[in-house]
C-alpha distance (Angstrom), angle and dihedral (degrees) to the residues before:
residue distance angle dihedral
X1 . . .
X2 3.89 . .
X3 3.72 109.9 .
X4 4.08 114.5 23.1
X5 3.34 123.8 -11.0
X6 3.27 138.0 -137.9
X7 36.14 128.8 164.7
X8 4.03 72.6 -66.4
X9 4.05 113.0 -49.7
X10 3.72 117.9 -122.7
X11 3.90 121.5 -160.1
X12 3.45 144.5 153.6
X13 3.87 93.9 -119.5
X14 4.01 109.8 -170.5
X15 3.91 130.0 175.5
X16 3.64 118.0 -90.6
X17 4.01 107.1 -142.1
X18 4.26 114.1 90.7
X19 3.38 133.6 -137.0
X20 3.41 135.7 -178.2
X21 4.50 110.5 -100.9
X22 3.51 80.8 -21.2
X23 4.06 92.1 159.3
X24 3.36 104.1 157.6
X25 4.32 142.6 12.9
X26 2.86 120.7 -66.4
X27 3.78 129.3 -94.0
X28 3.74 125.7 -158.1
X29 3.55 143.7 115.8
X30 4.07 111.6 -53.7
X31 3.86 135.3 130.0
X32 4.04 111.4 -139.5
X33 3.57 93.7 -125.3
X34 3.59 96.1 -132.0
X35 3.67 99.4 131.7
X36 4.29 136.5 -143.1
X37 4.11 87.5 -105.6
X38 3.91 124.8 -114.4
X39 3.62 104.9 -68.2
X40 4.00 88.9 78.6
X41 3.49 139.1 41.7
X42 4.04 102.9 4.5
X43 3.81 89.4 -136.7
X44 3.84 82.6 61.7
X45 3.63 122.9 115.8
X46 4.04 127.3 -135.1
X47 3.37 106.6 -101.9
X48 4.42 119.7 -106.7
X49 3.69 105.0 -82.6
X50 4.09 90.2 52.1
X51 3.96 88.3 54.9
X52 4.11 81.1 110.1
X53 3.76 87.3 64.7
X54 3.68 99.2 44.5
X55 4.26 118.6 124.6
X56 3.12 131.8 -143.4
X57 4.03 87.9 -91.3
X58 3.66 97.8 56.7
X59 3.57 86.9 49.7
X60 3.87 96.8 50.9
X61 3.98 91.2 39.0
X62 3.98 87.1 51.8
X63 3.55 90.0 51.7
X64 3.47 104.9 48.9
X65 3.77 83.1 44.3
X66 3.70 84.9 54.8
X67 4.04 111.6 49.0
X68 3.10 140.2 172.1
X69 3.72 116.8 -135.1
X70 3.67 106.6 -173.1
X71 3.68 124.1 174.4
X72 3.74 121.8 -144.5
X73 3.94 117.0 -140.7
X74 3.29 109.0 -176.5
X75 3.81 107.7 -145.8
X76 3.56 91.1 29.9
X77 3.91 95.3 113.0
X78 3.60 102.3 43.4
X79 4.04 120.2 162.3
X80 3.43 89.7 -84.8
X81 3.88 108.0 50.7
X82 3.80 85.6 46.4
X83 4.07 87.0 56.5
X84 3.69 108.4 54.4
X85 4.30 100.4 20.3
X86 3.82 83.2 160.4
X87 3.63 157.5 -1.5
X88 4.14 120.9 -87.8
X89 3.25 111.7 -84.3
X90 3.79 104.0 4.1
X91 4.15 89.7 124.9
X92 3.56 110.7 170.8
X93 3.83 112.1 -75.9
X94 4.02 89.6 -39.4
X95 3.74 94.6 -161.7
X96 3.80 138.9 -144.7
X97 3.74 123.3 -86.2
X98 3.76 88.0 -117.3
X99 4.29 87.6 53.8
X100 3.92 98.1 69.7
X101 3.75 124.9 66.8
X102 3.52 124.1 -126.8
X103 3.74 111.3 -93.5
X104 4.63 104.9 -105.4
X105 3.28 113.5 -83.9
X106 4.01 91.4 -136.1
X107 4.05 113.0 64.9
X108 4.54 96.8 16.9
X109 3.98 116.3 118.2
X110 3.97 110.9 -158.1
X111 3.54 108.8 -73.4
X112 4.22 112.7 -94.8
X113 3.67 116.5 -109.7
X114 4.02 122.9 -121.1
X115 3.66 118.9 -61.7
X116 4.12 109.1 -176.9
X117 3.74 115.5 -117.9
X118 3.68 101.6 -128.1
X119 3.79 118.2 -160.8
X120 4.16 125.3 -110.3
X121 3.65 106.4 -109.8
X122 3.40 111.8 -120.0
X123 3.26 141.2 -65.8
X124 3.43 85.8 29.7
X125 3.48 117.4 -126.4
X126 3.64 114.0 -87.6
X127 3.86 101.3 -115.6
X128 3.76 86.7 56.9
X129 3.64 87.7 64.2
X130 4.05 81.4 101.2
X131 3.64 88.1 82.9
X132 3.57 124.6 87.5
X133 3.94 147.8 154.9
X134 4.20 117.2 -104.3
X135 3.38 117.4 -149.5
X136 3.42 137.0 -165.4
X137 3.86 157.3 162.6
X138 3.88 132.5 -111.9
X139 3.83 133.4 166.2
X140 3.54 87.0 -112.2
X141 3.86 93.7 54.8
X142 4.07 145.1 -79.9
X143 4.23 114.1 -29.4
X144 4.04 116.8 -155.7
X145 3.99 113.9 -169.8
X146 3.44 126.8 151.8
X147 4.06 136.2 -118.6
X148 3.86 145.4 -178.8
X149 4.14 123.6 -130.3
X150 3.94 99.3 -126.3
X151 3.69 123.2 -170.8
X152 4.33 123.0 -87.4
X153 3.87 106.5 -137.3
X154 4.02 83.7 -152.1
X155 3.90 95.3 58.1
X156 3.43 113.9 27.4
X157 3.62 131.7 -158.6
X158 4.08 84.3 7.7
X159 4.12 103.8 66.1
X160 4.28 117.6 156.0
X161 3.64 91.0 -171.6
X162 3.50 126.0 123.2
X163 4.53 119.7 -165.9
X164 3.93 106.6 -159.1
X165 3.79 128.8 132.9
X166 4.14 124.3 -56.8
X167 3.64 93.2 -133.0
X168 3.93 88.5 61.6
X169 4.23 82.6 59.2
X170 3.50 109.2 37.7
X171 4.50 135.1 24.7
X172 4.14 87.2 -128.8
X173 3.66 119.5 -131.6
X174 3.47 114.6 21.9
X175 3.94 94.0 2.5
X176 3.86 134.8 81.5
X177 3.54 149.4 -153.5
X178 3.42 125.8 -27.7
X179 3.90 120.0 -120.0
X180 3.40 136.5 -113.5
X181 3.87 101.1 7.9
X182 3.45 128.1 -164.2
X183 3.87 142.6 174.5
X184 3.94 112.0 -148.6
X185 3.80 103.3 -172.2
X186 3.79 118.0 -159.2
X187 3.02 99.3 16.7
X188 4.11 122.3 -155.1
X189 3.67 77.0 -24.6
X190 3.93 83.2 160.6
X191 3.91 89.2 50.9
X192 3.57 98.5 -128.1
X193 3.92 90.9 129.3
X194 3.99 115.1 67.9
X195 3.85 137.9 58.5
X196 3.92 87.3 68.6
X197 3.56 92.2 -61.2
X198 3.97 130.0 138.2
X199 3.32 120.3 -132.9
X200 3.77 133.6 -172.5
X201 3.99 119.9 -109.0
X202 3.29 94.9 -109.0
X203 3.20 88.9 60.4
X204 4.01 108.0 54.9
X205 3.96 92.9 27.6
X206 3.81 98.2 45.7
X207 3.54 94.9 151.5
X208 4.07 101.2 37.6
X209 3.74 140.3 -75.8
X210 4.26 96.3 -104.6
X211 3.86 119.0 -165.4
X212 3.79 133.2 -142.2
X213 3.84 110.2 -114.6
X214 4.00 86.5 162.2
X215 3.92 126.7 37.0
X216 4.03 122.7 179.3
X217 3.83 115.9 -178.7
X218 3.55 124.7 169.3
X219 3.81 126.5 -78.2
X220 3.68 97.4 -128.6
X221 4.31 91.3 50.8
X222 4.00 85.0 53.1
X223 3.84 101.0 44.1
X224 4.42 91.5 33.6
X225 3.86 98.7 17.4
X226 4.01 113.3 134.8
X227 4.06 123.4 173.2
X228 3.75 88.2 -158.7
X229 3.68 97.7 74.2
X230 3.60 157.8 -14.6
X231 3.79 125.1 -89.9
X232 3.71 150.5 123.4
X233 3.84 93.7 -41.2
X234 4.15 87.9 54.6
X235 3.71 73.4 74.4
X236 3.98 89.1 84.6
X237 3.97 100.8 25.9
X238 3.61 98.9 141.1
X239 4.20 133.4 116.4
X240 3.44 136.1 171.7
X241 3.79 126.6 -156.1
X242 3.88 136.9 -160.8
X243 3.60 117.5 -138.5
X244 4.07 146.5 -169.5
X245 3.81 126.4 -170.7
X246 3.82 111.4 -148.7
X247 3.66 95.5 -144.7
X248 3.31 94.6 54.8
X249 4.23 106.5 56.7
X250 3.67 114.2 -177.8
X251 4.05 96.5 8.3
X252 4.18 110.2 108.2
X253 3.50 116.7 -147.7
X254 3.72 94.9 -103.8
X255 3.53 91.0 58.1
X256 3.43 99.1 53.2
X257 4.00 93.5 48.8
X258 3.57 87.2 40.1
X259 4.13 100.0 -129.1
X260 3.69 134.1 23.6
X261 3.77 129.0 -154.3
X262 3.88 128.3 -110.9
X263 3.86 122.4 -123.0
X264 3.93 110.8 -121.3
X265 4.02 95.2 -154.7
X266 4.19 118.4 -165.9
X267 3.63 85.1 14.4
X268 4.05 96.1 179.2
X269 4.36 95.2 -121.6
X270 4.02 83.8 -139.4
X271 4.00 85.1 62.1
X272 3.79 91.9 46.8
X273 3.99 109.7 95.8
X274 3.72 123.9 178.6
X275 4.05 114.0 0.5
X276 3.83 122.6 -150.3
X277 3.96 114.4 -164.1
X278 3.73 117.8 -166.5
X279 3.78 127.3 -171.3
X280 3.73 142.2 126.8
X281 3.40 106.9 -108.6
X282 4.02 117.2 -163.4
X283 3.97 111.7 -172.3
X284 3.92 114.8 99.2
X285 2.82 129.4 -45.8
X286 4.06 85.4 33.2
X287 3.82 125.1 55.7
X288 4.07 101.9 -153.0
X289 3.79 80.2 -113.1
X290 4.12 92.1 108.0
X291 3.74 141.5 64.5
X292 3.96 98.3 -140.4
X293 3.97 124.8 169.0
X294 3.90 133.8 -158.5
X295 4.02 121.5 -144.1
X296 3.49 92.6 -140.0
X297 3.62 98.0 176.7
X298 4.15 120.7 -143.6
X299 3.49 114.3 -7.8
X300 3.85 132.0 -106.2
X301 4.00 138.1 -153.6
X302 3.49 127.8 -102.9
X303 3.95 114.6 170.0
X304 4.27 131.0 166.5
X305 3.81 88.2 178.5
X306 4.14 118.9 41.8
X307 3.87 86.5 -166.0
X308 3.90 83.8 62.6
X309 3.47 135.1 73.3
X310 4.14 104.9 -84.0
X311 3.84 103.7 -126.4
X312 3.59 125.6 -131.9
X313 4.10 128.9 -110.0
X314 3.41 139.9 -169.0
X315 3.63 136.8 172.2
X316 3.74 116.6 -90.7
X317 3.95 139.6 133.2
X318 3.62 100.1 -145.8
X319 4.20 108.9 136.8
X320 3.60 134.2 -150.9
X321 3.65 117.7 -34.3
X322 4.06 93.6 51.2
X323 3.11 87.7 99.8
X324 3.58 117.0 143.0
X325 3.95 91.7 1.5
X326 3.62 109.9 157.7
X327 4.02 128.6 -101.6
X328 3.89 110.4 -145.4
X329 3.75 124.2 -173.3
X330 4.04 133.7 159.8
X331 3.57 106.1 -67.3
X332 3.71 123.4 -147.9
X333 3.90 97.1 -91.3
X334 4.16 87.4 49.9
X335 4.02 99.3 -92.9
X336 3.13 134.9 110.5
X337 3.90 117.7 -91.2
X338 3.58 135.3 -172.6
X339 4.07 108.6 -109.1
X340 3.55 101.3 171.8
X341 3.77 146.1 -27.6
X342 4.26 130.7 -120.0
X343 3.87 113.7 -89.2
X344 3.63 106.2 161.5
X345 3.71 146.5 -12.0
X346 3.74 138.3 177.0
X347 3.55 133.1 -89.0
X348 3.59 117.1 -91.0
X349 3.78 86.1 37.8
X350 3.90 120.0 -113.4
X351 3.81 104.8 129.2
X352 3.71 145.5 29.3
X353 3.41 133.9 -161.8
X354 3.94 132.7 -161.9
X355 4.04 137.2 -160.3
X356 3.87 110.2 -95.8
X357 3.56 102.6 -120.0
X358 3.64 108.5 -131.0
X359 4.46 142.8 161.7
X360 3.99 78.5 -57.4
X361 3.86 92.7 55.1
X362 3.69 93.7 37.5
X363 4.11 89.5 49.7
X364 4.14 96.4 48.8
X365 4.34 90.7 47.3
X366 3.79 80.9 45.3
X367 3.51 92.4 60.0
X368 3.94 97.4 40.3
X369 3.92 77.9 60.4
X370 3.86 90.5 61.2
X371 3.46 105.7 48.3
X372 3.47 114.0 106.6
């Protein structure tokens, strides 16, 4: 963080954003993204399981094939529709037992036991100001997840990108992006907001209400992606977004939060120590009204597909709504560094588990970083 730091499992894994009678995925108007392979048209892609071979082209030419076309409404996200985003227990498409597949037997570590999400005192401390709420708009209602401002290589000291989950972008296979996205960082950091009381904007969006003009998530979540339930494609549920507040012209993200937080990719999970994961989590017997974090200690594995990435877990009773909450741990220079983000978690809550964030990560933030 720039500035100052701070036998086989079975469980019914479900995905942590919210939405309001969201019942079941999504179901819009999206290709997958997959591709017909090089030996066709040239604007073609390679198909899915050459994504480790992709260049820099394919992933530029995928993303422009791929945008995001968010709409900014100004007064959308007033004080109020960033209070009550949904009804109590309305998680997103919380499926049956019988929905999720059992985690592989090859390349799983015993799931972690509960460790309490305890909330940041408040005002939270100012390097914390990283953390922030996303909001954003479906047919099916309003989605709160969470997400971290991490630093851009390619602009230092002045990154508008935002890392959080891909199901809090886009509905997956057959779906796509969600509407009118935006990145509230520090939010109610003074704690006005909460307890059924109002608060002013000022006062929960102290730093801004930012929008996503750019959105990247990764292939697999777009050609695989489900909102029903967790699986083997959970394996690669991340996203990263760029973003611009109109109030504030000429002032990057990172400026106005004063630090941002660098992405340790292929971080070996033996090499990981202690893992903090912060997010505001909004399902009883939270209200999406409160940055809270779990110590989760070391992480473990949790893998559906042994030819994917295993993904990490570690105990922690955040609900719906922690989505996409960032996972800091020492990095190799002795700060903190984002290693992941929350994808899903089972139902009571007592751990999470996030994508690993490997070469594939690294290559889709690179080529957020080069889009003009």
């Amino acid at each position: 963080m720039t500035g100052r730091p701070a036998r086989t499992p079975r469980a019914t894994a479900v995905r942590l954003p919210i939405a309001a009678a969201l019942a079941a995925a999504l179901a819009l108007t999206a290709g997958c993204g997959s591709g017909a392979g090089r030996g066709g048209d040239p604007r073609a892609l390679p198909g899915l399981p050459d994504l480790r071979g992709w260049s820099s082209a394919d992933w530029s030419r995928w993303a422009q094939q791929h945008l995001l076309h968010n709409e900014i409404a100004r007064d959308l996200w007033s004080p109020a529709a960033m209070k009550a985003p949904a009804a109590p227990g309305t998680a997103a498409a919380a499926p049956s037992p019988s929905a999720v597949p059992a985690p592989a037997r090859t390349g799983s570590d015993p799931l972690p036991g509960p460790v309490p999400a305890r909330p940041v005192p408040h005002p939270y401390p100012a390097d914390l100001a990283v953390f922030g709420r996303l909001l954003a708009k479906s047919p099916q209602g309003t989605y709160t997840c969470s997400g971290t401002v991490v630093s851009d290589p390619a602009h230092p000291g002045k990154s508008n990108l935002v890392w959080t989950a891909g199901h809090c972008l886009h509905g997956g296979k057959g779906g796509d992006w969600l509407k009118n996205i935006a990145f509230v960082p520090d939010y109610n950091s003074a704690g006005a907001a909460g307890g059924g009381r109002s608060a002013t904007l000022a006062q929960v969006a102290p730093l801004g209400r930012w929008w996503a003009d750019h959105a990247m998530v990764a292939p697999q979540w777009m050609a695989e992606g489900s909102d029903a339930a967790g699986g083997a494609v959970s394996q690669y549920d991340s996203g990263i977004i760029r973003v611009t507040d109109p109030d504030l012209p000429g002032t990057s993200l990172e400026e106005a939060v004063g630090g941002s937080v660098p992405i340790w990719f292929d971080a070996p999970r033996e090499r990981i120590g202690a893992v903090t994961a912060y997010g505001f989590p909004a399902l009883q017997p939270f209200d999406g009204q409160q940055l809270d974090s779990c110590a989760g200690g070391g992480p473990g594995r949790l893998s559906y597909d042994p030819t994917r990435p295993a993904m990490l877990t570690i105990g922690c009773t955040m609900t719906a709504g922690a989505s996409g909450g960032g996972w800091l741990a020492t990095g190799p220079d002795g700060r903190p560094a984002l290693v992941s983000n929350t994808s899903i978690g089972p139902s009571p809550a007592s751990w999470v588990a996030g994508p690993q964030l490997d070469d594939q990560a690294r290559q889709m933030f690179t080529a957020m970083t080069e889009l003009p």
